[in-house]
N, C-alpha and C positions, 0 to 999 in steps of 0.2 A: 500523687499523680493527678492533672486536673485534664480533664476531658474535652474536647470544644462541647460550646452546645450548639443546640439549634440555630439559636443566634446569627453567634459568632459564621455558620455555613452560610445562612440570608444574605448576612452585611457579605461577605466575601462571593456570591453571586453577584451582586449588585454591582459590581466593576463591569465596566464590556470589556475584557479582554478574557477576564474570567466563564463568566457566563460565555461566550462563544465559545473558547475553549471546550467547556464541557459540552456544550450541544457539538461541535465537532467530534468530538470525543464518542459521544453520542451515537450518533448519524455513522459515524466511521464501524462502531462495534455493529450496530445495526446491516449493515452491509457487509462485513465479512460473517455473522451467523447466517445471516442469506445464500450468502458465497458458500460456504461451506453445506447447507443444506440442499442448493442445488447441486453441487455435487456429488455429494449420495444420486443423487436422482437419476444425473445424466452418467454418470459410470456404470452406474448398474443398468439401466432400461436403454439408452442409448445407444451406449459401448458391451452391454450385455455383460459384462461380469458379475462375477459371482461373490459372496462373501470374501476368500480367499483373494483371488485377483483382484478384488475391490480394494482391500487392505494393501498388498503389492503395490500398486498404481498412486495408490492417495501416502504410501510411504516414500516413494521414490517421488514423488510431486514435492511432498511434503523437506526432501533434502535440498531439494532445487531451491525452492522459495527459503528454507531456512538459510542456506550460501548467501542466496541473493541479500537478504538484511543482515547477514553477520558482514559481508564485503561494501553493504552501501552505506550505513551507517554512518563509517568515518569518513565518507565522502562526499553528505550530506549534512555532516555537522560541519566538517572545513568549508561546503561553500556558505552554510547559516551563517556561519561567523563571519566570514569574511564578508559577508553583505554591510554588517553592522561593525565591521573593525573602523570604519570613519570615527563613528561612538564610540569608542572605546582603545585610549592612545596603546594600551599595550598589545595590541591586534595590528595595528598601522606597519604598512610597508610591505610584503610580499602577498598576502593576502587583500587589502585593499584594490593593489592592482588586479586581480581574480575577479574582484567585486564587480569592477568598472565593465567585465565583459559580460556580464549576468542582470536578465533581467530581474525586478524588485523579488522579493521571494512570494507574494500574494500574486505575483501573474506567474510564474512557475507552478506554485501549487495547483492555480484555476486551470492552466494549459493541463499539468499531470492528470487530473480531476477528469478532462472534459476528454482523452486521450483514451484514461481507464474506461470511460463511457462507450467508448467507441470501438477500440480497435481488439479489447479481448474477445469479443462477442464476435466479431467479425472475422478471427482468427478462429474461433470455433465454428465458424458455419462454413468458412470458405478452406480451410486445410486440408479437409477429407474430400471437399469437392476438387482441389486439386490434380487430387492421383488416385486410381482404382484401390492401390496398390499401399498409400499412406497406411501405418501402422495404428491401428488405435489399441490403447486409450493415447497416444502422444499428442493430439492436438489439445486434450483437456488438461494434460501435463502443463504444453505451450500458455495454455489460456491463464491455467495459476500461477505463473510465472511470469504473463503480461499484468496481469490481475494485480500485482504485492510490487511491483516495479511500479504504476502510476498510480 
């Protein structure tokens, strides 16, 4: 059995497709360990729960957001590809047309990117100031579910 070495991971940085890869990769983990640490924070000190209902709240979040990647997934890989079915002739024809309505997938991702920047946080300050009456913890629910969607 032969092992990469060091090497072999250098030279295969050295591509820009890879290198960025990884610092997205990166940056991405980097910000859901964030995400996830504010959350302890604001569940418990914010929304006031307890161990217990802390657990409750971040498992019922926790179904939502997992739904949401097991249902986006394959709706996300059909539009990737169909962006790139021009390249590639056994992709051509129903998917192609899909293409032609969608923007490139780097201004997609930058819009989703600059959305997630914006409008979770904003759903978290402004839900509860909506209603006396809004349920919490529900808008932190809301927010990890805007949060994993952009």
């Amino acid at each position: 059995e032969r092992r990469a070495s060091p090497r072999e991971f250098i030279d295969i940085l050295r591509k820009p497709a890879m290198l960025h890869a990884t610092f997205v990769r990166f940056w991405h983990s980097a910000a859901d360990t964030t995400a996830l640490n504010f959350s302890m924070y604001y569940v418990t000190f914010v929304d006031g729960c307890d161990s217990v209902e802390r657990a409750k709240w971040m498992t019922i979040a926790g179904l939502f957001v997992g739904g949401l990647d097991i249902m986006l997934t394959p709706l996300w890989g059909y539009i990737f590809s169909s962006q790139s079915a021009g390249e590639r002739p056994a992709l051509q024809g129903s998917k192609s047309r899909v293409a032609c309505f969608l923007p490139p997938m780097q201004d997609l991702c930058c819009a989703f990117h600059v959305l997630g920047a914006a409008v979770p946080p904003l759903l978290l300050r402004l839900l509860p100031a909506t209603s006396q009456d809004f349920p919490r913890p529900w808008e932190w629910v809301i927010y990890s579910i805007a949060v994993r969607f952009c």
